[in-house]
Every structure is written in structure tokens, then in C-alpha cells.
N, C-alpha and C positions, 0 to 999 in steps of 0.2 A: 504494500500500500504506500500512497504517495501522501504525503504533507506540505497542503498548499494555505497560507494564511490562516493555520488553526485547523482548520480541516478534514481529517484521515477520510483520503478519496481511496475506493477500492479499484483496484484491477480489472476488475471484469462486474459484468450485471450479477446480481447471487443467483446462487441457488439453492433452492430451498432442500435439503435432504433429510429423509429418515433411516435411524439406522433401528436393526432389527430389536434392539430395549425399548423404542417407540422416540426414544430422544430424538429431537431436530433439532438441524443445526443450518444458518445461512452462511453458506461459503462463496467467500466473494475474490477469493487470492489462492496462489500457489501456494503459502504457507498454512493457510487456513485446511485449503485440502489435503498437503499432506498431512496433516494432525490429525484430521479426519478420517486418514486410512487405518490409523491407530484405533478406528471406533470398533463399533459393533455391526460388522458387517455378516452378511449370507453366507460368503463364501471366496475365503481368503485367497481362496487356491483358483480361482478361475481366472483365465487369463487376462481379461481386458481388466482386473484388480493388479494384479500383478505388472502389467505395462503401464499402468495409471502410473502405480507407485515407483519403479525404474523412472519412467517421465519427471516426475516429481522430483526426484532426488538431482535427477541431473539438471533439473530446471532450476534447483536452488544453488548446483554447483556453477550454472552457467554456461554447460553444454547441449541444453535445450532451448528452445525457445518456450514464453512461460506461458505464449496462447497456445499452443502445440499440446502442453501436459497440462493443461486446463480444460481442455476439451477429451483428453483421455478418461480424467476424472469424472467427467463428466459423464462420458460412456459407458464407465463402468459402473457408476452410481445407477445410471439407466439399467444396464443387463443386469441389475440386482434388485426391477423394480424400488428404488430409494429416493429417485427422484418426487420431492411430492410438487415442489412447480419451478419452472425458469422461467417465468413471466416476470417480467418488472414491478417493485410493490406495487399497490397502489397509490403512495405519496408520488412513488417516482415518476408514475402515467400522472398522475394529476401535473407534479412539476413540470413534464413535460408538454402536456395542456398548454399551459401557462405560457410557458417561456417562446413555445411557438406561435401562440399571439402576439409577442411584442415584435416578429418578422411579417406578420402577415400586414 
């Protein structure tokens, strides 16, 4: 995440995931999702977890790119049914509203 005038802007739109304890968590960064691999996941051992996490690691080492293993995350999150939404909040569609009024 970046810090702009006070701010902690996230990397990416969140996503919203559940993990099999029922916990949810919004993961908006490459650090957030790998911590997140550390949850309570379906199934450790299936591959697109396992390529998430590899992703991850090198994307905090700097030999991935971090949309690259942010979208692996992502997919694996999916093939585990955990995804419960990647839509933008609702503040964020509203701010978005908004902000596209002051161009029109």
C-alpha cells in the first residue's frame, strides 16, 4: 500500500474472501494476500493455492510483478469457492458517482 497525504491507498480494488472458519477478510494488496494464505483455507495442496503462494513470495521478493500474483490469489481464492464479492464497496461506487459528475 501506498501513503499519499495521510492516506493508506490500497493496491488493487479488495476482495472480499471467506475462509472455511467462516472469517472474512478484505484483501486489497500482495501482503494482505499472502497472510491470507496462512488462513483457513479448503485445500492447501491444490495447485492454483500453491502458484498463488510461489506468486506471492516472489512478488514481495520483486521477481514478480504484484498484478501478476494478485490475480493468482485471486484465482485461487475462486477455485476454493472463497470469493464472496470483487465488486467495488458500495462507498467506493457511490464515490465514484460522484466524482464522475464533477467531469460531466
Amino acid at each position: 500500500m501506498t501513503v499519499k497525504e495521510g492516506l493508506i491507498l490500497a493496491a488493487f480494488l479488495p476482495v472480499q474472501i471467506k475462509f472455511v472458519n467462516f472469517e472474512t477478510s478484505a484483501i486489497s494488496s500482495v501482503a494482505e494476500a499472502r497472510a491470507a494464505m496462512n488462513g483457513a483455507w479448503k485445500n492447501k495442496e491444490m495447485h492454483s493455492y500453491r502458484q498463488a503462494l510461489r506468486l506471492l513470495d516472489e512478488a514481495q521478493a520483486g521477481t514478480c510483478r504484484q498484478s501478476i500474483a494478485f490475480e493468482a490469489f485471486v484465482k485461487a481464492a475462486r477455485d476454493q469457492d472463497m470469493v464472496v464479492s470483487g465488486q467495488p464497496s458500495k462507498g467506493l461506487s457511490l464515490l465514484d458517482a460522484l466524482t464522475s459528475s464533477i467531469y460531466d
